[in-house]
N, C-alpha and C positions, 0 to 999 in steps of 0.2 A: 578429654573431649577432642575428637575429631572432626574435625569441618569439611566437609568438601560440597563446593559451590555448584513451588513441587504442586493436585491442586485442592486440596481440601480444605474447611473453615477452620484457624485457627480463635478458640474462644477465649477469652481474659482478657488482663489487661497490658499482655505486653505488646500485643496489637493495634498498633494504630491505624487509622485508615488512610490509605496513602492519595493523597492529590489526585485527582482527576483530571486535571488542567495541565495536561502533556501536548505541547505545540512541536510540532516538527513542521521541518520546512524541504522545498524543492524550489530549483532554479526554476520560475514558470518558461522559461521560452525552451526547457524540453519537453512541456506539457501540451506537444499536441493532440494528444488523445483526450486529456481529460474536459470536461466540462469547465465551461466559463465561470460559474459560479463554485469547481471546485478552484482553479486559478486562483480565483479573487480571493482566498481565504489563505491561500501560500505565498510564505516569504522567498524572495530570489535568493538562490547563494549561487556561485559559479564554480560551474560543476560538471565536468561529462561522465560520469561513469556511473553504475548502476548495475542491476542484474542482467543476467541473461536469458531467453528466452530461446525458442528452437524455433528454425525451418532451413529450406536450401535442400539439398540432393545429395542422396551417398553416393560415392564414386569408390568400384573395387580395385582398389592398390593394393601392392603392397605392404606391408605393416614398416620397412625401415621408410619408405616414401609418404608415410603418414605424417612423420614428425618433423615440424617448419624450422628453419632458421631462426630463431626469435632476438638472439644477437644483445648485446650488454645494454645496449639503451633500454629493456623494458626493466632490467633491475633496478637501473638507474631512476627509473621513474615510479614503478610500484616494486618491492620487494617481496619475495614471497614472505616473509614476517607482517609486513603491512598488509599485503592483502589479508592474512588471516587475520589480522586485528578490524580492518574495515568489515569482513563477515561477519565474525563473532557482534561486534557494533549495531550491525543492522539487526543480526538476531536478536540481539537485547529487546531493539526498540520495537521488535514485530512481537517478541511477548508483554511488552509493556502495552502493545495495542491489543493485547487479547487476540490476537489474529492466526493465532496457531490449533490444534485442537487440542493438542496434550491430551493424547492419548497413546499410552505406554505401546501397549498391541501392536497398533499400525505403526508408530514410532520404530518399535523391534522391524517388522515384517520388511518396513521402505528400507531401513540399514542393513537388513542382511541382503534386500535383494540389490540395494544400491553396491554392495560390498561385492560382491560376485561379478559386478563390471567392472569397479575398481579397479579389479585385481587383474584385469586383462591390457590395463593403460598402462602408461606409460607412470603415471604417480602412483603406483600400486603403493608404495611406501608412504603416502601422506593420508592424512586424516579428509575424513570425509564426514559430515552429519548430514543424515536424510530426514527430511518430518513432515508430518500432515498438516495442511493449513487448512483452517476453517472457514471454505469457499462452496460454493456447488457453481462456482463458472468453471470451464476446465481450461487448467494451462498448469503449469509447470516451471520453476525459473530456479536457476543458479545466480549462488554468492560469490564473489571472488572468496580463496580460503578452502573451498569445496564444502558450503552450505549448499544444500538442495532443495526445496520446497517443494511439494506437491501438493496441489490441491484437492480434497475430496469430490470436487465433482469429475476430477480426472480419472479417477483410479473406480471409481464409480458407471462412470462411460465405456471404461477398457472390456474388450469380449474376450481376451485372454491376457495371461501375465507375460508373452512375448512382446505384446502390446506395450504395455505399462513400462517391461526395462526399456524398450527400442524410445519410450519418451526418458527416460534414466540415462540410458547409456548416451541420448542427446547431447542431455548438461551435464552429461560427466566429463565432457571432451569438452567442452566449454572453459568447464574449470581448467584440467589435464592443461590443456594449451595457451591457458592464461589470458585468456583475450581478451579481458576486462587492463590487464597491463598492455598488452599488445596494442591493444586501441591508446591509450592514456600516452604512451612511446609514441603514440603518430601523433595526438595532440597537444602533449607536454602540459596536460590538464593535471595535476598530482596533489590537490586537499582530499586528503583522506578522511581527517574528521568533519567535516562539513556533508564529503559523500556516503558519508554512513547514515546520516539525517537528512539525507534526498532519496536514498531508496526507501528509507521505512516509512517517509512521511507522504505518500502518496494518499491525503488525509481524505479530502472534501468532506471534513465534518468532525474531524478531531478534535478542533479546540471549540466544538460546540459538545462534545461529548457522545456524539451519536455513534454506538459500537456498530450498530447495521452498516451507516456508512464508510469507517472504519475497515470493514468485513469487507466491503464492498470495491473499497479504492485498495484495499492490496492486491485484490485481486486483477480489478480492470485498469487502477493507476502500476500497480507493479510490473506484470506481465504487458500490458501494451504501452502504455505512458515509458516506461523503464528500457525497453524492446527500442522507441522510436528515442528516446534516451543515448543509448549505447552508440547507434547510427551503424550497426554493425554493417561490415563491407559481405558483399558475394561469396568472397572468398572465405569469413567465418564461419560463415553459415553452413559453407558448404565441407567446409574444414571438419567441423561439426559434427555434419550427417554422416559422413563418407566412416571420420573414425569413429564414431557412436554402434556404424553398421556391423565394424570387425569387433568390436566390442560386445555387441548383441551373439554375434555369432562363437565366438571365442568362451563365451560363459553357458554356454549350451541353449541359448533362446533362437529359436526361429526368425531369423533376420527380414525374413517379411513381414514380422509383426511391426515395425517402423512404419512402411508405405501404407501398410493396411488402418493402420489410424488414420493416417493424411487421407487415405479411402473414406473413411467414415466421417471424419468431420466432414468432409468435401460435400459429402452426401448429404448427410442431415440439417446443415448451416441450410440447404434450400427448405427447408420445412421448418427449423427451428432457428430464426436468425438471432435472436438474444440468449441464449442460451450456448451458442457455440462461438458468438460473435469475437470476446476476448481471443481465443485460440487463433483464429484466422487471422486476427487484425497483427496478434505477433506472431503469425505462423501462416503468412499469404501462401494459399494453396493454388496448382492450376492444374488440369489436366495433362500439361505435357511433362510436370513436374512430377507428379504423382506417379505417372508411366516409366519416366525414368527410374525415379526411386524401385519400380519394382523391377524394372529390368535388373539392374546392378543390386539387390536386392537377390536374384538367382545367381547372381556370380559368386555369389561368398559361398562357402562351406554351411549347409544348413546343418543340424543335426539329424544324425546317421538314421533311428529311430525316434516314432512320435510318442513321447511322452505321455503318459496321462495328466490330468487335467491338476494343477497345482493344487493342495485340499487350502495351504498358506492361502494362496492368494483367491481362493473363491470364499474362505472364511474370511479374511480383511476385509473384502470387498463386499461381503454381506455385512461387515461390521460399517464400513462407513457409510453403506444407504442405513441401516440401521439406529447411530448416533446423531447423524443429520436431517434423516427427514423430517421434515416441518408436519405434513399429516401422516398424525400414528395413523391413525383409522387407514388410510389410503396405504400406508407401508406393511399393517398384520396383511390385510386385502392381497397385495401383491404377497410375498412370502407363504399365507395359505395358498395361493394359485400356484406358485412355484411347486412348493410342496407335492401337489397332487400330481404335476407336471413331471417331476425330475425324479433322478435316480440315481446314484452312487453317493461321489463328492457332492456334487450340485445340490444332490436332498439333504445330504448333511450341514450344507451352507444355506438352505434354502431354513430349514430349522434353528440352526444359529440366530440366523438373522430376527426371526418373531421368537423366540425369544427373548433376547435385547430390546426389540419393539415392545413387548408385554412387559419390562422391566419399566422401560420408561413409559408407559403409559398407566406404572402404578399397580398392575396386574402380578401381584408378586407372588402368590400363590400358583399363577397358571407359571408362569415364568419358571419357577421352581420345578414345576412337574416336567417342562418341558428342558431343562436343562440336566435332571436328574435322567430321563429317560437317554439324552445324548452322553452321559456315560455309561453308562449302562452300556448302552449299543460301543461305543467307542471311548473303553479307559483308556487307551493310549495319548489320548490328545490332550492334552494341561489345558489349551481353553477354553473346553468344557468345563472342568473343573475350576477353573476362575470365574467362570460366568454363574458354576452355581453358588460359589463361594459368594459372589455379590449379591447375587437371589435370595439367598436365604439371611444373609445380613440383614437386605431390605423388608425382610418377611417377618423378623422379629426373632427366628431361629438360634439363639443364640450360641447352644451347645453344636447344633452341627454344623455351623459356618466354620467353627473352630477343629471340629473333626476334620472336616472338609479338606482345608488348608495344612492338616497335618499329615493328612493321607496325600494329598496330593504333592505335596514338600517331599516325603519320604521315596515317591516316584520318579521325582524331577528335581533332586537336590539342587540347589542353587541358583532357585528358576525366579528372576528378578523381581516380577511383575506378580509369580505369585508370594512369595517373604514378603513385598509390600502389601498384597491384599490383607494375608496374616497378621501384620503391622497394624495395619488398620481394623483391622476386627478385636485385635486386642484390645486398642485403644478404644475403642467405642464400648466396653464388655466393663472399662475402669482397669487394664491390666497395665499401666502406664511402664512400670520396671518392665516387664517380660515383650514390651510394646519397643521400647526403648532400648536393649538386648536387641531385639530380631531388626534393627533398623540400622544399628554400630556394625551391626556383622553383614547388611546387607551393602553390595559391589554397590557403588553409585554408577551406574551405567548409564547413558546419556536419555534411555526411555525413562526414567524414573527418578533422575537425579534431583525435580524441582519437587515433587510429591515426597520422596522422601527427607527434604531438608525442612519442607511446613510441617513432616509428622517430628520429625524429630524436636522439632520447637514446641509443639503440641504437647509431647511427651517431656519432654524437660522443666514445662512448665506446669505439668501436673505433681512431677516429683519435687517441685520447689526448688530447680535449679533456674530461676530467675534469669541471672548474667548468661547462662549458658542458651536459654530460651530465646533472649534476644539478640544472640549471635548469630543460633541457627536462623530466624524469621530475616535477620538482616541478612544473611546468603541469600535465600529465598528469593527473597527481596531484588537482591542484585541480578542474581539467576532469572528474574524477570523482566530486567531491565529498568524497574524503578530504583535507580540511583541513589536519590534523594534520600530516598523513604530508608535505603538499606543504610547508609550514615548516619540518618538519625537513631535507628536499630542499633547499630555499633556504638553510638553514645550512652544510649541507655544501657548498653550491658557495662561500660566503663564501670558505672553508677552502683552498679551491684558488687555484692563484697563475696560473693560464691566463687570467684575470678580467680585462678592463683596469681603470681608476678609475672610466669612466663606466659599464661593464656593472657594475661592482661595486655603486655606488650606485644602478642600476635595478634589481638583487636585493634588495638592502637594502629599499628601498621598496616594493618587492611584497612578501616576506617583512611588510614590518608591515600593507598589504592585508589580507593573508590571515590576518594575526592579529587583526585587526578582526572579519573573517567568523566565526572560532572564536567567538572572544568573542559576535558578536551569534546564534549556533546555539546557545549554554548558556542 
């Protein structure tokens, strides 16, 4: 048995239901943004640090006049080990709130395109996680650790993917230049475990259980509450933009796609004031700012020739209006209008996207036709063939879900997202050994890692590996930030006699892990 540390129902009974009654707390006197009566519901801890958020002006230097003095006192106060353990912390607690979208696709798409700025910084060598959070306000915020968040109504907003990195390559410099230590070094502020439970817990209705508000407050408590949190100085911000901009430009994106955001929020904040409101409030825009930005903005190196239109990111971005809108009806509407509208990439995303809309609105036959017709037209693209591989699951199709996934496997050998669809279509068909196979052999790669440790639990626990089932569901578990729940999980596998000595005693020891993490989240 191999462990490594997802979102389907696991059924049985090695499943328990875990607590609902998750309290997080924030200092309130950095809760100027949020609501009185979200306040009243948060416990104080003392606390400055928090996420990051973007705004300030890029300035063309360059690239050895990018990198700050930052000088032994921020080691001294945060280390880069601590920060990455204060991210990975808040990650936990933001999938413990359900507040992410988990979905593998956009998951891959934000890491690879997050990875291509990386690689232009200065931490080109350190880890980075990008993921979709499940928002439709738009903003965007960094972990210390080089956690990234984006929010779907960001990447949903953006009118090209120069847009979207120039908001990426933001918080990538963020993270890169430490600023969450750099601030902490000026205020000698350093509880790490307490600030891991003041970024996630930006609740107003957590321990009442409400996931809307939940959705709600990581959005407008994280990115703004979190943003006036930090208290970041001028010179961050602007630190920020400046190396965010050689960053944009260095990875071959169009470095005006930066200003041209701040352009459009600017714009539409006067027609749309709640919908754009979070952005601005951590992202104050002015027209001398925005002018600057695009001045120095033509001083970098654009790319030589203009690219065509990313097919990646106009399919993602058909995917998250797709997963998140609230009215299907209003979302086929738009997509057939598109549809009729467009032409190249854009009709092929234009299609994608109703598609996925017909899937979630239970139209699983039309779904099917219209996903089968987008291979047809374009076998080259794997997610079509994921989309109809789900289509026709949801269809009843049994036999060619399974064809589906093995023609498209044979295409795209080692393609994450589709071994786990395969995984799961096994599992659903009663193929739990050949289900269980394809999930041991499948990379745990950060899009897929929490999906495939529940199927695996699923699976083990259909073969009547018991101890092994509840090892896996206890990762799971943990991987979602429910602690609690994942100890308990690692008790019960104790209890089972499937265990050999040494799987016994590498439960045992993760079990006290994870009782350590409790411990240090009280």
């Amino acid at each position: 048995m191999v462990v490594s540390p997802p979102s389907f129902g696991v059924s049985g009974t090695i499943y328990r239901r875990p607590s609902s009654n998750l309290r997080f707390c924030i200092d309130h006197f950095l809760s100027r943004e949020v609501s009185v009566s979200a306040r009243s519901a948060l416990n104080p801890f003392r606390i400055g640090l928090t996420c990051l958020g973007l705004a300030g002006l890029p300035m063309a230097l360059p690239a050895a006049s990018l990198l700050p003095d930052m000088g032994n006192s921020v080691d001294e106060v945060l280390s880069p080990t601590e920060e990455a353990r204060l991210g990975e912390e808040v990650l936990h607690q933001l999938r413990a709130m359900n507040a992410l979208l988990d979905d593998p696709l956009l998951d891959r798409y934000l890491q690879s395109l997050g990875q291509r700025l990386v690689s232009q910084s200065t931490a080109a060598g350190d880890p980075f996680l990008f993921f979709a959070v499940r928002d439709s306000r738009i903003n965007a915020f960094a972990l210390p650790g080089g956690y990234v968040g984006v929010n779907t109504g960001l990447i949903i907003q953006t009118r090209n993917e120069s847009e979207l990195a120039g908001v990426l390559a933001h918080e990538v410099s963020h993270v890169s230049q430490r600023h969450i230590a750099r601030r902490m070094a000026d205020s000698r502020q350093a509880n790490i475990l307490t600030g891991a439970a003041m970024v996630a817990a930006i609740l107003a209705g957590a321990g009442a259980g409400n996931p809307q508000m939940v959705q709600g407050a990581v959005s407008a408590g994280m990115a703004a509450t979190v943003q006036n949190a930090i208290s970041f100085t001028l010179q961050n911000e602007k630190e920020a933009d400046r190396i965010g901009m050689h960053l944009l430009a260095g990875a071959g994106f169009d470095p005006n796609g930066m200003p041209s955001f701040f352009e459009l929020m600017a714009q539409q904040s006067r027609f749309y004031e709640t919908a754009y409101s979070d952005f601005l409030r951590t992202h104050p825009l002015s027209t001398e700012r925005i002018s600057e930005a695009t001045d120095r903005a033509r001083m970098v190196a654009a790319p030589k020739t203009r690219s065509a239109p990313s097919r990646a990111y106009l399919l993602m971005r058909a995917r998250a209006r797709a997963l998140t809108g609230d009215d299907l009806i209003a979302s086929q509407t738009a997509f057939r209008t598109e549809i009729d509208r467009s032409q190249g990439t854009a009709l092929e995303a234009a299609r994608y996207g109703l598609g996925l809309t017909l899937l979630r609105q239970g139209q699983h036959p039309a779904a099917v036709n219209e996903f089968t017709a987008l291979v047809r037209d374009h076998p080259e693209i794997p997610e079509y063939r994921q989309a109809l591989g789900e289509a026709q699951q949801a269809n009843g199709q049994n036999d060619a879900v399974l064809a589906t996934y093995r023609t498209a496997l044979n295409l795209f050998p080692g393609d994450s997202v589709l071994s786990l669809g395969y995984a799961r279509a096994l599992l659903l068909q009663g193929k739990a050994q050949d289900a269980y196979t394809q999930l041991e052999a499948l990379s745990a790669t950060p899009e897929v890692t929490g999906r495939r440790l529940r199927l695996l639990a699923q699976a083990a626990e259909e073969l009547g590996r018991k101890g092994e089932a509840h090892v896996y569901l206890g990762e799971y578990l943990a991987f979602q930030g429910q602690t609690r729940e994942a100890i308990t999980q690692m008790t019960y596998a104790l209890q089972e006699p499937d265990l050999d000595d040494i799987e016994r005693t590498r439960v045992e020891n993760r079990r006290k892990a994870l009782a350590r993490r409790l411990r240090a989240q009280r």
